[in-house]
TORZA-914222 format. One record per residue (C-alpha): z, x, y; residue number from 1; residue in three letters. Coordinates in steps of 0.1 Angstrom, whole numbers. Each point is the difference from the previous one (the first is absolute). Layout:
<rs>
z / x / y / pos / code
Z / X / Y / NUM / ala
...
</rs>
This chain:
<rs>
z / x / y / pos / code
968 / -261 / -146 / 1 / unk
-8 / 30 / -21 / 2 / unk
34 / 20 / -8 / 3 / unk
-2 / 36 / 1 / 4 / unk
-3 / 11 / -32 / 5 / unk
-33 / -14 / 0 / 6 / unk
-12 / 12 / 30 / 7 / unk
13 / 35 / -12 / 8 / unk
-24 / -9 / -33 / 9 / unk
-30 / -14 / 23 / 10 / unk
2 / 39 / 21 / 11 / unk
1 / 16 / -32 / 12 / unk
-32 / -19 / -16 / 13 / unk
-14 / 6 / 32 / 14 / unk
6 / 38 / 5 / 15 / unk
-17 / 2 / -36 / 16 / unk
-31 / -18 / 9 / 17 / unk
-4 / 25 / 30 / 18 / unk
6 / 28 / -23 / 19 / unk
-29 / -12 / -23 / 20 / unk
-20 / -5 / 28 / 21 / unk
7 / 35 / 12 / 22 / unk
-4 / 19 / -30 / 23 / unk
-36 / -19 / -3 / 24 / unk
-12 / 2 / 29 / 25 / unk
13 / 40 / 11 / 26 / unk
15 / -11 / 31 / 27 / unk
34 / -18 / 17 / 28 / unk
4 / -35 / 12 / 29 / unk
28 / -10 / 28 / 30 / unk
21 / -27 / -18 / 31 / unk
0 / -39 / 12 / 32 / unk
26 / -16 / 17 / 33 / unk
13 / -29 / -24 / 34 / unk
12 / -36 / 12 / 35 / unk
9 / -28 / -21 / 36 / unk
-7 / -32 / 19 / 37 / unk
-11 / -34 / -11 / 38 / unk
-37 / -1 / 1 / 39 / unk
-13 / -32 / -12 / 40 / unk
-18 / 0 / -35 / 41 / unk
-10 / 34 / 1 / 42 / unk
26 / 28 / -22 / 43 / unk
-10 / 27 / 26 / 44 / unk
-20 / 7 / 32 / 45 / unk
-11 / 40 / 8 / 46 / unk
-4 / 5 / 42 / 47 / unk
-26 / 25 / -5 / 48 / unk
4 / 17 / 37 / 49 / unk
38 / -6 / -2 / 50 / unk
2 / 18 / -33 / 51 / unk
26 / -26 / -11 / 52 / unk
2 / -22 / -30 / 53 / unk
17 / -33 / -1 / 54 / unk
14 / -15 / -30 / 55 / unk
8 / -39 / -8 / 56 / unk
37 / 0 / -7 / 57 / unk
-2 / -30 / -19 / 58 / unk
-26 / 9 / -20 / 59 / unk
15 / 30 / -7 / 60 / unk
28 / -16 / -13 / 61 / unk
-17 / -19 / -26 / 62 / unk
-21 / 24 / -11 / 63 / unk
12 / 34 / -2 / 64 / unk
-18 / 17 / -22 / 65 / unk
-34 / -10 / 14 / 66 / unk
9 / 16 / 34 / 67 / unk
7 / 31 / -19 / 68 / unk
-38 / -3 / -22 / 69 / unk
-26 / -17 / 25 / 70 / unk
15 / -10 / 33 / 71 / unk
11 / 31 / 14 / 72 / unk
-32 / 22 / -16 / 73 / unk
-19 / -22 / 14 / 74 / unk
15 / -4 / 42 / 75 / unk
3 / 45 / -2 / 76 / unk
-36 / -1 / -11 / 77 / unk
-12 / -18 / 30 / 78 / unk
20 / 22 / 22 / 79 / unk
-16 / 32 / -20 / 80 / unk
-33 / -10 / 6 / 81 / unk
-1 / -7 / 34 / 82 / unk
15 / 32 / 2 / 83 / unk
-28 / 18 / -19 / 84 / unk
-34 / -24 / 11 / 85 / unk
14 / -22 / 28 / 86 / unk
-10 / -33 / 4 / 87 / unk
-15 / -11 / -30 / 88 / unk
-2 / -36 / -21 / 89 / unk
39 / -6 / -8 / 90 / unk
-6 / -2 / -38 / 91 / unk
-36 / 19 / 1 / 92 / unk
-9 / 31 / -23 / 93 / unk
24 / 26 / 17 / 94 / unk
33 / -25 / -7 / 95 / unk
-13 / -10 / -35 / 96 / unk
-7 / 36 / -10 / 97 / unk
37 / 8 / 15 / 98 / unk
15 / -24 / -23 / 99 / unk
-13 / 10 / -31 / 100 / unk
-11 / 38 / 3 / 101 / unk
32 / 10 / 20 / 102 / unk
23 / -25 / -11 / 103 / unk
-11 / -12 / -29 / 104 / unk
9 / -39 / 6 / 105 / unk
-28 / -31 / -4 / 106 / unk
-17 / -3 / 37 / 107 / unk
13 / -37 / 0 / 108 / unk
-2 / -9 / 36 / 109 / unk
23 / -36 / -3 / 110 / unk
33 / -6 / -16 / 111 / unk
6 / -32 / -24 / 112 / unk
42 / 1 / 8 / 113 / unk
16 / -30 / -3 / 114 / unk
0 / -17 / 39 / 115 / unk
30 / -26 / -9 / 116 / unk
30 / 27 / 14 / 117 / unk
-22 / 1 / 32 / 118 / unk
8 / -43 / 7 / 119 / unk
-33 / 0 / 17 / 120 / unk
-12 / -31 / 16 / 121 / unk
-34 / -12 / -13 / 122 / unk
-26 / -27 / 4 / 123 / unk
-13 / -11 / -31 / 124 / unk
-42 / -2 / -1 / 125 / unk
-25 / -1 / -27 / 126 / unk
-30 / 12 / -15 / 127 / unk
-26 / -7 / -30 / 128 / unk
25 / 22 / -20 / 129 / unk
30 / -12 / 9 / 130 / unk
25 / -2 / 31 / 131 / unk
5 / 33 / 17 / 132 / unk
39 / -1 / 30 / 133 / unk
-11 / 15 / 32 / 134 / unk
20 / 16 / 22 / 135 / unk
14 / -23 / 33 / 136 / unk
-13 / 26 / 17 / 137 / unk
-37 / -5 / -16 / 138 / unk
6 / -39 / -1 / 139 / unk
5 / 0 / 39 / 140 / unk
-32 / 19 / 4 / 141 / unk
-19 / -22 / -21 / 142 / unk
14 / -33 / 18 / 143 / unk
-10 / 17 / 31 / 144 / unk
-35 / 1 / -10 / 145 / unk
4 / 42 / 1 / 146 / unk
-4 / 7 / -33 / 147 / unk
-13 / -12 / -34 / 148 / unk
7 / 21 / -33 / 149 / unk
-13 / 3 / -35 / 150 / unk
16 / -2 / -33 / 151 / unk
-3 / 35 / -12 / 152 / unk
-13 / -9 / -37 / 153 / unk
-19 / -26 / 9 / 154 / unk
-12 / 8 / 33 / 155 / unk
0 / -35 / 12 / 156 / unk
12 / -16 / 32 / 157 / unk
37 / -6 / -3 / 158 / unk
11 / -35 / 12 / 159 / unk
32 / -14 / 7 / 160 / unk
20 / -22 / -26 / 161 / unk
2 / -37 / 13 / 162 / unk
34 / -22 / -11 / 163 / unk
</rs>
């Protein structure tokens, strides 16, 4: 649960970021709606035709000041793009330019938060560099035969550990 003090400080961050975005651009923006709902590893979601931006409550939590620096920069600049260009690649030229000519934040496009407060459930699996937890979600997929993944360093074929 986020109390209200910090939702009061989330608006304020947030009305400032549109005032930036304003003054660059010469023109107004309608404001998102916020929600604060679990959302499972990621610290916020932007519904591009909804206007809305959700924001992990947990992650929030544990990592305050980070919301405040890269997280919410980062969910308004994917609602301010698709407001100026439409449809365009989620963290393409327009939402990297955004970031750092509007905002003036690094164009960093995951978090590295700590996951532990989230108690996720996880399948451990290994790689040539080391063992990697999936998801249930992705494990499921995998034991169905509907997916395979890749370790993102090593780009190899993740493969689940055996006891």
């Amino acid at each position: 649960m986020i109390k209200q003090s910090d939702k009061s400080d989330i608006a304020l961050r947030l009305e400032q970021l549109y005032a930036r975005a304003e003054l660059f651009f010469k023109r107004s923006f309608p404001r998102p709606l916020l929600t604060y709902r679990r959302s499972g590893k990621h610290a916020g979601t932007a519904f591009l035709q909804q206007n809305r931006i959700n924001l992990h409550p947990t992650l929030f939590a544990h990592n305050r000041e980070a919301y405040f620096t890269d997280v919410i920069p980062h969910e308004v600049s994917h609602l301010l793009v698709y407001r100026l260009y439409g449809r365009v690649k989620p963290h393409g030229k327009e939402w990297q330019a955004m970031m750092s000519e509007v905002f003036e934040c690094q164009p960093n496009t995951r978090h590295s938060f700590d996951l532990a407060p989230l108690q996720l459930n996880t399948v451990d699996y290994r790689c040539e560099c080391g063992p990697v937890a999936l998801s249930i979600r992705r494990h499921n997929a995998v034991v169905r035969g509907k997916r395979q993944y890749l370790c993102r360093q090593c780009r190899t074929t993740l493969t689940p550990l055996v006891d």
